[in-house]
C-alpha positions in Angstrom: 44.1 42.3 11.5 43.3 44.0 14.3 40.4 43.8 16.9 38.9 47.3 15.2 38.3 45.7 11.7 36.5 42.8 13.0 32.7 43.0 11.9 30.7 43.7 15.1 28.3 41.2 16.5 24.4 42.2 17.0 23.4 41.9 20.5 21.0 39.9 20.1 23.6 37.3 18.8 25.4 38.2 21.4 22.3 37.4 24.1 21.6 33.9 22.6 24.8 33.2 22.7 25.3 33.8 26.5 21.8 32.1 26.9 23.0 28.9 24.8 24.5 27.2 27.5 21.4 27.3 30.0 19.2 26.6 27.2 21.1 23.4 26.4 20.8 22.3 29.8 17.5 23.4 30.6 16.7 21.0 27.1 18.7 18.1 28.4 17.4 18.1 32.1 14.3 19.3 31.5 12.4 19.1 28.1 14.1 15.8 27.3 12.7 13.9 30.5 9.2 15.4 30.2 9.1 14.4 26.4 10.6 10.8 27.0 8.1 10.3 29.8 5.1 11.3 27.9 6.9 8.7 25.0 6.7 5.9 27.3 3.3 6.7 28.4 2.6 5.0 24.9 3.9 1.9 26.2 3.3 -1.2 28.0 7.0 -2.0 29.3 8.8 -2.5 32.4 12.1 -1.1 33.3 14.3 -3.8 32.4 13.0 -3.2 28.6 14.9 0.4 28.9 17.9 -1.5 28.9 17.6 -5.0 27.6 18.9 -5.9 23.7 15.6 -7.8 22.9 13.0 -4.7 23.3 9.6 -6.2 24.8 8.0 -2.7 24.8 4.8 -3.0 23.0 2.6 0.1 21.6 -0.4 0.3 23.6 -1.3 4.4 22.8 -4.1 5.4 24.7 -4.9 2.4 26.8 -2.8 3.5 29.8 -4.4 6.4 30.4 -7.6 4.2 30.1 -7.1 1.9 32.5 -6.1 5.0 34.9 -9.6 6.0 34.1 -10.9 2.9 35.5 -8.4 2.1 38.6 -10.1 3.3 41.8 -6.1 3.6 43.4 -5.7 6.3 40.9 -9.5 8.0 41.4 -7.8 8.3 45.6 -4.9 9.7 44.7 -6.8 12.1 42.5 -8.9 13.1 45.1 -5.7 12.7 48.1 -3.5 15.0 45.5 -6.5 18.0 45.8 -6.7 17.5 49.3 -3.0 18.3 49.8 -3.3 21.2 47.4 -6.3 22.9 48.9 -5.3 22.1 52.6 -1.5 23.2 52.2 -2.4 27.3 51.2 -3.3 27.5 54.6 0.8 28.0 55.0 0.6 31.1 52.7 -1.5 33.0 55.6 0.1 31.5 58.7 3.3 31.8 57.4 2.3 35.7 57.2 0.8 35.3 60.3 4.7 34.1 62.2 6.2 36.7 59.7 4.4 39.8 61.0 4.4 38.2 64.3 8.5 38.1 64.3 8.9 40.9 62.4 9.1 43.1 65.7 12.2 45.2 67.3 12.6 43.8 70.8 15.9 42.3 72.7 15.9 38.8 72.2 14.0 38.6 69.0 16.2 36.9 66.8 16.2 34.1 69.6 12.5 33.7 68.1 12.8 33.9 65.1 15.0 31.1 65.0 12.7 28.5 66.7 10.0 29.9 64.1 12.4 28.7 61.3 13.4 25.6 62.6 11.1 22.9 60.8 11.9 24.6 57.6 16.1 23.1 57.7 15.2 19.5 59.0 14.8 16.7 56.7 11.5 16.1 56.0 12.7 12.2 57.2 13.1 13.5 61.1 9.4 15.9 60.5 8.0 12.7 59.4 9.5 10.7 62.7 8.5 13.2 64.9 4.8 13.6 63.9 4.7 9.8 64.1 5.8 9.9 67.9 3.2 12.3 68.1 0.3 10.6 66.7 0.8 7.5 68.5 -1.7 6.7 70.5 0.0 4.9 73.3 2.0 8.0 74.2 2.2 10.7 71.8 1.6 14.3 72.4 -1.3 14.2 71.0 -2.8 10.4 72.2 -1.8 12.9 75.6 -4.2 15.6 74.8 -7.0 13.0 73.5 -7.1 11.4 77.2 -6.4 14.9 78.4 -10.1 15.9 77.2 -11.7 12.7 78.3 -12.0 10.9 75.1 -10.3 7.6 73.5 -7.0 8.8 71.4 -7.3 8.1 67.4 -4.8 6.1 66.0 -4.8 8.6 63.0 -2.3 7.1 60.9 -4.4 4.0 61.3 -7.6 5.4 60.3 -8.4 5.9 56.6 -10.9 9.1 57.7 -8.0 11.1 59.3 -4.7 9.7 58.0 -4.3 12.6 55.1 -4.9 15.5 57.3 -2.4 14.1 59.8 -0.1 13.9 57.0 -0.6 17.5 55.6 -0.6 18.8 59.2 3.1 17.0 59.3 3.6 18.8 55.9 2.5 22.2 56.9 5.0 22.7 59.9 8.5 23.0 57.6 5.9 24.8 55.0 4.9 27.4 57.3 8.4 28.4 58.0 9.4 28.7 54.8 6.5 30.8 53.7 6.7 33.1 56.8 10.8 33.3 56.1 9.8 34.7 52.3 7.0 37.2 53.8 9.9 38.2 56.4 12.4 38.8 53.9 9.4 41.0 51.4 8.5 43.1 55.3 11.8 44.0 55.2 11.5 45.3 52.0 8.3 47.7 52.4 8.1 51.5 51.7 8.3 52.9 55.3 7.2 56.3 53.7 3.8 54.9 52.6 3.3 53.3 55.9 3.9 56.7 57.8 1.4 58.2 54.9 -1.2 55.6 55.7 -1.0 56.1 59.5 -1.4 59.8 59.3 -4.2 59.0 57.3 -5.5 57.0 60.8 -4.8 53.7 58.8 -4.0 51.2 61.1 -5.0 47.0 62.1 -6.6 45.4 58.7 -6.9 48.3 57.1 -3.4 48.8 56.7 -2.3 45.6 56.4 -5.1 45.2 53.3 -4.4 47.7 51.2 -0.7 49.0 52.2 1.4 45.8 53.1 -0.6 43.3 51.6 -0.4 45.2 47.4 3.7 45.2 48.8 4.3 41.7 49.3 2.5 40.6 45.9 6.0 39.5 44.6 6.4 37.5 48.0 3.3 35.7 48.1 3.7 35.4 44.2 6.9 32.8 45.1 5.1 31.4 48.4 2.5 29.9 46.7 4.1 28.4 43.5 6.6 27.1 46.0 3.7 25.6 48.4 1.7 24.6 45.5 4.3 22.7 43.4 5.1 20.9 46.8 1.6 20.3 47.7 1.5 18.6 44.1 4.5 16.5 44.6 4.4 15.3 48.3 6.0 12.2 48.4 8.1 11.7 51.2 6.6 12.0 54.1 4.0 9.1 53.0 6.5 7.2 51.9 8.2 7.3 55.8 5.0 7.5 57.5 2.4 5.6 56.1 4.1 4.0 53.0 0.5 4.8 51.2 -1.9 2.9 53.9 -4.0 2.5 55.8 -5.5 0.6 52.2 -4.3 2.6 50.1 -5.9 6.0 51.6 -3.3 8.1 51.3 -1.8 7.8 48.3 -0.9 10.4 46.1 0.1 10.7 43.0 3.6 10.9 42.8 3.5 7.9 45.3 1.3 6.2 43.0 3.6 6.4 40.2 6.5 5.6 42.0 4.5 2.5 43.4 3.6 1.2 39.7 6.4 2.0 37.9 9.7 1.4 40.5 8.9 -0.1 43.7 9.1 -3.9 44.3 5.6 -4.2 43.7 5.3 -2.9 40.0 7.3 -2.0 37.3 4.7 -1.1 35.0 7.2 1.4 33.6 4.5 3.2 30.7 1.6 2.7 33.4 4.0 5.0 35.7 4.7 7.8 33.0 0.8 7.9 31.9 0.7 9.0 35.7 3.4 11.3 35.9 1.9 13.2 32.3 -1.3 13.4 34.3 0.5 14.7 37.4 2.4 17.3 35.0 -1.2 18.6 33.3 -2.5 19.1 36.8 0.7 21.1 38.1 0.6 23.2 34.8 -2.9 24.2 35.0 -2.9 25.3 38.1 0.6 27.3 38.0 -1.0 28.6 34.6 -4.1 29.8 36.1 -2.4 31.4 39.3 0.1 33.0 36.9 -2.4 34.7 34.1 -4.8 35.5 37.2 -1.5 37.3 38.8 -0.4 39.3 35.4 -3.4 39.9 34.8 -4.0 42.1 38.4 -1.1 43.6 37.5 -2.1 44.7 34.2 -5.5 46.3 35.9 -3.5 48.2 38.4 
């Protein structure tokens, strides 16, 4: 038999079949964790019930998700978790800010660009030990400016009032970078010959960045903020290096939260840790899902 009298294969078999393999990873890695979690969630167990022969898990339903209705920790990291989320978009507009900034022919100029993009390839471990040196109070930079101005430094990772905004101004620095390096890489990108149009036109300042660069870089501030957002959402580890959730408790979050009930050495309240991860996944959903139909939607109307 030869090739030529084989019966040809639809394309669209031919499509899932390509797609097959991603799909069954995207299943296992995915769609199999979020569905086991939400499982557990069901469940009062601890993590040695995962594994053990004699299965202590015991059906609880709803009542996790109950008590997280009545556990002030969780009502903070509610509140700590929006706080990080609102505060953390202001890296979308500095980050465009650094981008047009450095986004300039003159000698030198990659030099600067460089130090711009700095914070965004440390580890989030060395951003979290330098913002510690410089909130301390002693003899940090910023203790420094406090007695500088006349006034008694703070000892903001001691006080519940100011602890989260030091933290999401630690955040922010590798954030900004990032953002500004995604709004550099969609200025390189723009239609030169609608710029020249717009300028004959005696467009120039605001006026041409709102309504020639701005409509350009929709696909670039599209990714900035799901990628800001999702890891406003999830900030974890620079509490866990800087504050380890104190002063009290202030500033935990939610994925700290879960990870302190569910696998650090002081809970293992495995189901009481997934009831907070599901609610930690609605929140990320809904506001990905709203930004999204907002942003096809605009599209649509233009």
């Amino acid at each position: 038999m030869s090739f030529r009298s084989l019966p040809t294969v639809p394309r669209n078999v031919k499509a899932y079949f390509f797609l097959a393999p991603a799909i069954l990873v995207f299943s296992v890695l995915v769609l199999y964790p979020i569905a086991h979690s939400i499982w557990i969630s069901f469940f009062d167990m601890t993590g040695a019930d995962l594994f053990s022969a004699s299965n202590k898990a015991e059906w609880v339903g709803l009542a996790n998700y109950l008590e997280l209705l009545e556990d002030p920790r969780f009502h903070v990291s509610v509140q700590n978790t929006l706080l990080w989320f609102l505060l953390f978009m202001l890296a979308l507009p500095a980050g465009l800010g650094i981008a047009l900034l450095v986004n300039q022919t003159a000698p030198g100029i990659w030099f600067y660009r460089s130090l711009f993009f700095f914070p965004f390839v440390i580890s989030q471990v060395v951003v979290g030990l330098i913002f510690t040196w410089f909130y301390d109070p002693r003899f940090g930079l910023v203790g420094k400016l406090w007695e500088w101005l006349g006034a008694t430094p703070p000892a903001i990772l001691g006080d519940p009032d100011l602890v989260n905004f030091g933290l999401i101004v630690a955040g922010l620095w590798p954030q900004t970078a990032f953002c500004a390096l995604i709004y550099l890489t969609g200025l390189c990108n723009l239609s030169q010959d609608q710029i020249e149009a717009a300028r004959l036109d005696n467009a120039k300042g605001w006026k041409l960045l709102r309504y020639i660069i701005l409509p350009q870089l929709r696909s670039a501030t599209f990714i900035a903020f799901l990628v800001t957002a999702i890891g406003a959402l999830r900030s974890y580890d620079l509490i866990v290096i800087m504050t380890d959730g104190g002063p009290y408790g202030s500033s935990r979050v939610l994925s700290y939260f879960m990870y302190e009930q569910a696998l650090s050495e002081y809970g293992t309240r495995q189901g009481y840790g997934a009831a907070i991860a599901v609610v930690l996944f609605l929140l990320t959903m809904t506001v990905l899902s709203i930004f999204v139909w907002r942003t096809l939607k605009s599209e649509a109307e233009d």
